[in-house]
Backbone as CSV, one residue per row, in Angstrom:
resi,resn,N_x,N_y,N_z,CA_x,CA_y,CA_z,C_x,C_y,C_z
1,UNK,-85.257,-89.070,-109.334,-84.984,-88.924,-110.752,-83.589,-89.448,-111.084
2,UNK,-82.863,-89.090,-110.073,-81.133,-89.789,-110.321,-81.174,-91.222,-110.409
3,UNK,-82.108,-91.895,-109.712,-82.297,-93.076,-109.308,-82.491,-93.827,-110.799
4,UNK,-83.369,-92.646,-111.574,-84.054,-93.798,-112.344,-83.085,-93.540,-113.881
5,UNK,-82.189,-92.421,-113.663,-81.225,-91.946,-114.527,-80.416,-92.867,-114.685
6,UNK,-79.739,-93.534,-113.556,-78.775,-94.628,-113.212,-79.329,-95.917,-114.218
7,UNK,-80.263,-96.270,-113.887,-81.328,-97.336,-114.637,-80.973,-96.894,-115.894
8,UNK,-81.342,-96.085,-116.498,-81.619,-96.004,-118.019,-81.044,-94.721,-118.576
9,UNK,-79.476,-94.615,-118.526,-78.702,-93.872,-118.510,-78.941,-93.252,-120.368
10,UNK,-78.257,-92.404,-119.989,-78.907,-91.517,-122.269,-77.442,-91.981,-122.886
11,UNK,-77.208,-92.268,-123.924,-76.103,-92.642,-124.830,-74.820,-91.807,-124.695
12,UNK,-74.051,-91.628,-124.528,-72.582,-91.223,-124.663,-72.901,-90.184,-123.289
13,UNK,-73.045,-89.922,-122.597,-73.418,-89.505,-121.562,-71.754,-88.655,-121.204
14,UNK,-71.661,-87.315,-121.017,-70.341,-87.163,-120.745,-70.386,-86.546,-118.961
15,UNK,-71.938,-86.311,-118.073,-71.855,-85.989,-116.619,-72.954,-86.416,-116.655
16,UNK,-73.633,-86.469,-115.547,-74.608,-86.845,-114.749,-76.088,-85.835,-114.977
17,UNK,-77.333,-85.833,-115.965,-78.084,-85.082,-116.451,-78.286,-84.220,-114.920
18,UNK,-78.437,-82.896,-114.968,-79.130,-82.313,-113.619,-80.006,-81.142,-114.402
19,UNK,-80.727,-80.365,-113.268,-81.438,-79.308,-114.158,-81.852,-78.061,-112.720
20,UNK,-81.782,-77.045,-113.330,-81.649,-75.664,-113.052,-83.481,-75.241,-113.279
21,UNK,-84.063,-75.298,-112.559,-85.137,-74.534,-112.945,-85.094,-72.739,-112.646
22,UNK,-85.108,-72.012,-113.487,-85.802,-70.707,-113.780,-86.919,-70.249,-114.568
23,UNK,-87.168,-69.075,-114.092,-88.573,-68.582,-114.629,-87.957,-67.289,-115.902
24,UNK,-87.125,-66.655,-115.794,-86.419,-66.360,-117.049,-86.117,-67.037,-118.492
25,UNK,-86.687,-66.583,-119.402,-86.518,-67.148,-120.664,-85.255,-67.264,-121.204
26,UNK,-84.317,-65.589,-120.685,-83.241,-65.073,-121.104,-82.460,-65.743,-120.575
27,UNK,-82.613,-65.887,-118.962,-81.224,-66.864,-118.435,-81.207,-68.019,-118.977
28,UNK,-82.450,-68.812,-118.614,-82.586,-70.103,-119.301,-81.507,-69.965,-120.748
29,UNK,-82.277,-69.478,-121.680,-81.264,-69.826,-122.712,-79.775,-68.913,-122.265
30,UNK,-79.304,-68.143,-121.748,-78.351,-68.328,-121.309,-77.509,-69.519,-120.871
31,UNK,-78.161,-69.924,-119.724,-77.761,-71.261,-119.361,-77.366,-72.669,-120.339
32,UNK,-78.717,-72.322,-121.045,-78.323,-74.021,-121.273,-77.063,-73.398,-122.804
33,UNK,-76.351,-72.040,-123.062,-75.736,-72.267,-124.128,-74.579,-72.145,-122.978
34,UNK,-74.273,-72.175,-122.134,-73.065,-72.274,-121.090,-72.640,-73.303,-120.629
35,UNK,-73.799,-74.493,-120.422,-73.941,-75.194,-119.981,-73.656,-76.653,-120.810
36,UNK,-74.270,-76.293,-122.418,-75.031,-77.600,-122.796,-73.942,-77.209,-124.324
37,UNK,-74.228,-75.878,-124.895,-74.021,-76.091,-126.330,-72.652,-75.557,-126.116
38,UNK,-72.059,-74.898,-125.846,-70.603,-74.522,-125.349,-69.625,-75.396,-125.124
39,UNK,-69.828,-76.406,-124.139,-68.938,-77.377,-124.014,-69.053,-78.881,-125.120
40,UNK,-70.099,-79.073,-125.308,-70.170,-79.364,-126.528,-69.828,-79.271,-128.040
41,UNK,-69.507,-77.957,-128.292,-69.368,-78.096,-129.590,-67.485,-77.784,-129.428
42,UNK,-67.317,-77.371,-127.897,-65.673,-77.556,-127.761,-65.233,-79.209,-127.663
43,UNK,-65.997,-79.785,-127.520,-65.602,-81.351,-127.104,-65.807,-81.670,-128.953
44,UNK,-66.370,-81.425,-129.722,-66.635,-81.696,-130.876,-64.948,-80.974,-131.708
45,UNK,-64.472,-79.885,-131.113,-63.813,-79.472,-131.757,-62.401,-79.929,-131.302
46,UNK,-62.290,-80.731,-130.340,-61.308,-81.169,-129.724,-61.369,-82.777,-130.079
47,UNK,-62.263,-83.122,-130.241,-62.308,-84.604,-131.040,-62.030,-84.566,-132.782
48,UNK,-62.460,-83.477,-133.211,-61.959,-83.485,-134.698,-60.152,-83.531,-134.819
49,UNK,-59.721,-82.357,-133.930,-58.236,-82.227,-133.779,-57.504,-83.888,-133.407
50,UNK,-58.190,-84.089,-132.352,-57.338,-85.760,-132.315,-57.828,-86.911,-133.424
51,UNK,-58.744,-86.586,-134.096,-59.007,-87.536,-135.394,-59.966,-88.613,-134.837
52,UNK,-60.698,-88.137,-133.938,-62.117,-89.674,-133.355,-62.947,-88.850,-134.014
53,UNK,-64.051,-89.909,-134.502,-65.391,-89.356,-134.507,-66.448,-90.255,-133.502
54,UNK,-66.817,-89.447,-132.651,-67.806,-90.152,-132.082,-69.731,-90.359,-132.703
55,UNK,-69.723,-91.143,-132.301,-71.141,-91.116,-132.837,-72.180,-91.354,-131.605
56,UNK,-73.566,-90.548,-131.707,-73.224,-89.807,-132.935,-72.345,-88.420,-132.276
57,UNK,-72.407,-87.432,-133.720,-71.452,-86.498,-132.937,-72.052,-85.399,-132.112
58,UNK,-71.095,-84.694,-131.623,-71.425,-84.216,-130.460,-72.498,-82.739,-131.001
59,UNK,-72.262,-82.660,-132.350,-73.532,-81.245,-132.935,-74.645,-82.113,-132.772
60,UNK,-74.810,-83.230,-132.962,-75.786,-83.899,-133.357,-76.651,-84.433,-132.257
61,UNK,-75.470,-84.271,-130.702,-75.895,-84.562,-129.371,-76.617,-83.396,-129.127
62,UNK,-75.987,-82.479,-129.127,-76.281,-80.310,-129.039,-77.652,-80.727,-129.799
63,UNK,-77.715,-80.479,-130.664,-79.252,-80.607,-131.191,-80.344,-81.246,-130.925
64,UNK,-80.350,-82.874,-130.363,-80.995,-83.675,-129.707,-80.992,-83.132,-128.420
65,UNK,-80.476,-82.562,-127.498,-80.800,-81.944,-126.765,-80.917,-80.238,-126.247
66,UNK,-81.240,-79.561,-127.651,-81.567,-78.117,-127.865,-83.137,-78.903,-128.499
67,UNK,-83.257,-79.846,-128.616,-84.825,-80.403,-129.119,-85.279,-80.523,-127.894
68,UNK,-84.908,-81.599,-127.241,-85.466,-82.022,-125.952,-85.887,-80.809,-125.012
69,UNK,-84.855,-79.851,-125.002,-85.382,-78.752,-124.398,-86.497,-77.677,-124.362
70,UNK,-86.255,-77.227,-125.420,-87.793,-77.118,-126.487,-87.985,-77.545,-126.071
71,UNK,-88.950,-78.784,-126.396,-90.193,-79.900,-126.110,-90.674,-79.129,-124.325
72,UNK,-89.537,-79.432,-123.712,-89.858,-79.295,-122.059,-89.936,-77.601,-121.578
73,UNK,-90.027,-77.150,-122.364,-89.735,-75.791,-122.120,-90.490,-74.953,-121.527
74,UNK,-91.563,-75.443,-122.499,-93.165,-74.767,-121.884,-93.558,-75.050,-120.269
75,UNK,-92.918,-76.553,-119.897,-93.469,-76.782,-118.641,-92.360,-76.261,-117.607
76,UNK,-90.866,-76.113,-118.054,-89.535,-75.741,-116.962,-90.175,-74.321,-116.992
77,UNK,-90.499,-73.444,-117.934,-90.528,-72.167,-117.618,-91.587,-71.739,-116.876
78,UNK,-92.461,-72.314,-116.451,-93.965,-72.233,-115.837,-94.027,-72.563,-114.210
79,UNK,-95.026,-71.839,-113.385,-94.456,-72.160,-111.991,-96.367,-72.840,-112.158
80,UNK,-96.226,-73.983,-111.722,-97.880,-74.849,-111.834,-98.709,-74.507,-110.445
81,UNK,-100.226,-74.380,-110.499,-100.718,-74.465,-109.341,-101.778,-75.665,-109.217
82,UNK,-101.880,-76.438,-108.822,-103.014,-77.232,-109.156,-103.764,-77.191,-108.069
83,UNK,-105.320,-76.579,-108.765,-106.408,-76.833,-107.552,-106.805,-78.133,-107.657
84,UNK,-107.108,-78.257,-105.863,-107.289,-80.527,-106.013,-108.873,-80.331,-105.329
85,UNK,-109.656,-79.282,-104.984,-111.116,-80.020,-104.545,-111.728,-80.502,-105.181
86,UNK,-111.660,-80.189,-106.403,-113.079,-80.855,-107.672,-112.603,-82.394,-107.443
87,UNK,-111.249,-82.626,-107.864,-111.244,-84.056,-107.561,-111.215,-84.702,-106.797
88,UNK,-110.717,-84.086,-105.475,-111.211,-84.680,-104.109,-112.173,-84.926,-104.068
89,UNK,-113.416,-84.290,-104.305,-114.863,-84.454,-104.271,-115.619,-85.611,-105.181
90,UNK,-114.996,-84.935,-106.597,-115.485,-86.509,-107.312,-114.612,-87.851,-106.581
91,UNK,-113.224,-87.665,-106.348,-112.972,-88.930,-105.863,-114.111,-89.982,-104.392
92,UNK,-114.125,-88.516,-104.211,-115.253,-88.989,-102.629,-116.544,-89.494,-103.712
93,UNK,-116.819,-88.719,-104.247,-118.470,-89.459,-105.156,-118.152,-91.125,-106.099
94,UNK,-117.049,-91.234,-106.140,-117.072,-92.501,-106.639,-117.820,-93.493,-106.339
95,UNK,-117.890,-94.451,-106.918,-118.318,-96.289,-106.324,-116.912,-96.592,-106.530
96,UNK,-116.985,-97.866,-105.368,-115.546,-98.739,-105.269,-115.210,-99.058,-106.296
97,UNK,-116.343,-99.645,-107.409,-115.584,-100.111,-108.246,-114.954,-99.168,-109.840
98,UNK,-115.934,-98.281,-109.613,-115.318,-96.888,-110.294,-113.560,-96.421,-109.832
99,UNK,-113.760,-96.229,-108.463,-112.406,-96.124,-107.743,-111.333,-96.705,-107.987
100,UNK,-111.734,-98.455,-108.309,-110.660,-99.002,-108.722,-110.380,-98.485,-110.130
101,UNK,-110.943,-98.698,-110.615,-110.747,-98.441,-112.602,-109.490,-96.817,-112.442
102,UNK,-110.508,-96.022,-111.538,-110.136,-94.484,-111.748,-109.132,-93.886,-110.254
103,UNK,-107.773,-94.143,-110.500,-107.414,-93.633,-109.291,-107.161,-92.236,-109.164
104,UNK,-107.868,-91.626,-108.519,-107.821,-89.784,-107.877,-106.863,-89.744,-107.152
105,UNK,-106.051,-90.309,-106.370,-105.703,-90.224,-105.312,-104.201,-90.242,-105.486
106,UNK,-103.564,-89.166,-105.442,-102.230,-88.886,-105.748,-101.548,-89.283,-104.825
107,UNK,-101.856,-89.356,-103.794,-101.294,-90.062,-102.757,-100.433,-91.341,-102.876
108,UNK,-101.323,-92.184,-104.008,-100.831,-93.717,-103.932,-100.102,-93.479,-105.337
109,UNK,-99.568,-92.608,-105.968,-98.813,-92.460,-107.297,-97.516,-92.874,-106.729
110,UNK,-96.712,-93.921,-107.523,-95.605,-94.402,-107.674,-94.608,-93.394,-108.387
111,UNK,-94.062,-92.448,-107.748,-93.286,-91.509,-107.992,-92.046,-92.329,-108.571
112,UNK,-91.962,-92.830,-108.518,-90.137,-93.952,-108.666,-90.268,-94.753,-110.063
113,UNK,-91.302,-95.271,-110.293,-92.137,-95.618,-111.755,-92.106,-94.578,-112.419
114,UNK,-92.857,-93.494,-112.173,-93.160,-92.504,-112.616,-91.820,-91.839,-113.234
115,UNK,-90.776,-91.820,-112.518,-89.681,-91.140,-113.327,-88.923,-91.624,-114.240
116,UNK,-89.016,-93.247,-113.555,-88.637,-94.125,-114.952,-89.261,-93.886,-115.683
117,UNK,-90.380,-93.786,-115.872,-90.994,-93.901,-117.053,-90.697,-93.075,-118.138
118,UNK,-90.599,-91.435,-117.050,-90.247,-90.198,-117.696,-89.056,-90.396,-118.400
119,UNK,-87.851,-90.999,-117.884,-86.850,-90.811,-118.436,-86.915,-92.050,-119.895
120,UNK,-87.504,-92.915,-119.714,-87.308,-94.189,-120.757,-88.057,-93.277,-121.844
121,UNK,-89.259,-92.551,-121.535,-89.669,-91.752,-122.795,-88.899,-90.832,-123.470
122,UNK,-87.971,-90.047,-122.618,-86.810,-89.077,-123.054,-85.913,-89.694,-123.639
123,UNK,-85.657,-90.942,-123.544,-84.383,-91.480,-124.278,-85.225,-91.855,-125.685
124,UNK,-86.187,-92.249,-125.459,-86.901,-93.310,-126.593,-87.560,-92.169,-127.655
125,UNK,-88.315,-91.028,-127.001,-89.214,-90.238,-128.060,-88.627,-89.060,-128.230
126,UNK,-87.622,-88.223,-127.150,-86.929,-87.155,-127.361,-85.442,-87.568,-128.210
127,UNK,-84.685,-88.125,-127.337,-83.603,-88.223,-127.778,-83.124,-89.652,-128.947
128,UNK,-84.457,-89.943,-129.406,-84.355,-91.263,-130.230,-83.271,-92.359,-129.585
129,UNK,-83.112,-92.656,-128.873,-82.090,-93.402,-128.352,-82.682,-95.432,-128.199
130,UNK,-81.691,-95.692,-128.392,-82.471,-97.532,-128.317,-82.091,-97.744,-127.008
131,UNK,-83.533,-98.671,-126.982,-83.599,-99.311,-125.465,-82.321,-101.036,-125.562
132,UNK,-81.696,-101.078,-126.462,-80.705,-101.667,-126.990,-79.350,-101.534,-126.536
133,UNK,-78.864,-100.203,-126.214,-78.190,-99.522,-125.947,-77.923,-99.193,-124.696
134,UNK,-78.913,-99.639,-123.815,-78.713,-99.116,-122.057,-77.799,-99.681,-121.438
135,UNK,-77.315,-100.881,-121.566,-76.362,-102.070,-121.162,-75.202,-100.870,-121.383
136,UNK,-74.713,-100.340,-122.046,-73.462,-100.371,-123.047,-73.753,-98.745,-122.344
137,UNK,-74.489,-98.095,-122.614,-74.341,-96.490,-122.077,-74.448,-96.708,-120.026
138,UNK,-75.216,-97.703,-119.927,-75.207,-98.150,-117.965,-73.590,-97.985,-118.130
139,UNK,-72.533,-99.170,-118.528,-70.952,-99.107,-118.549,-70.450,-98.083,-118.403
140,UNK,-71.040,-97.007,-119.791,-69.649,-95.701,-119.749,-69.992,-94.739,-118.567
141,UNK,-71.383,-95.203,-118.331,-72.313,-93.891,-117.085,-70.618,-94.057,-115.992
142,UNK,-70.972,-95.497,-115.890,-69.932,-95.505,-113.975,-68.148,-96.471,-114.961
143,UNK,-67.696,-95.873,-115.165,-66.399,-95.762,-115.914,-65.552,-94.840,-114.377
């Protein structure tokens, strides 16, 4: 996931995204106001005092990512089990050429794609961010 973070870094980026999974609702939002909206809206209040405005600003970062969180929330707070025989089985009942069309087989999933992908959607549909912009946020990432 760092890998593909590096690639397609999020706009004004001030550390390196990481994430804390818990099964607590309470810590969770604990956390992310310790973590996320805390230092944030002090970096907002410490940029007003020296007279920058960044854009966008840093409430406006806090919120785009008090959204994003939401959105993911349902799935960070959840511990998943997935039963795999049904599809083992249909995968075994396939025809080859069904097989090709339909891949079952998690095995051959491109995990490394896969997170790119995840993250290019987080910049693009969560955090509205332009794919315009990666050049220029890649720079400030390794500053």
């Amino acid at each position: 996931m760092m890998r593909a973070l590096r690639r397609r870094p999020f706009d004004n980026t001030l550390w390196y995204p990481f994430g804390i999974l818990v099964e607590n609702r309470y810590i969770y939002k604990i956390l992310e106001t310790m973590l996320q909206t805390i230092p944030l809206h002090l970096l907002h209040v410490v940029t007003s005092i020296c007279g920058t405005k960044p854009r966008p600003s840093y409430s406006t970062l806090c919120s785009r990512l008090q959204a994003m969180n939401e959105a993911l929330k349902f799935f960070a707070l959840r511990e998943w089990d997935f039963e795999r025989e049904r599809v083992t089985r249909l995968r075994e009942r396939l025809a080859p050429e069904d097989a090709a069309v339909f891949n079952l087989d998690v095995k051959t999933i491109d995990w490394t794609s896969h997170c790119e992908d995840f993250v290019a959607g987080a910049r693009r549909y969560l955090l509205r961010e332009r794919d315009e912009d990666i050049d220029r946020a890649r720079r400030r990432m390794f500053k």
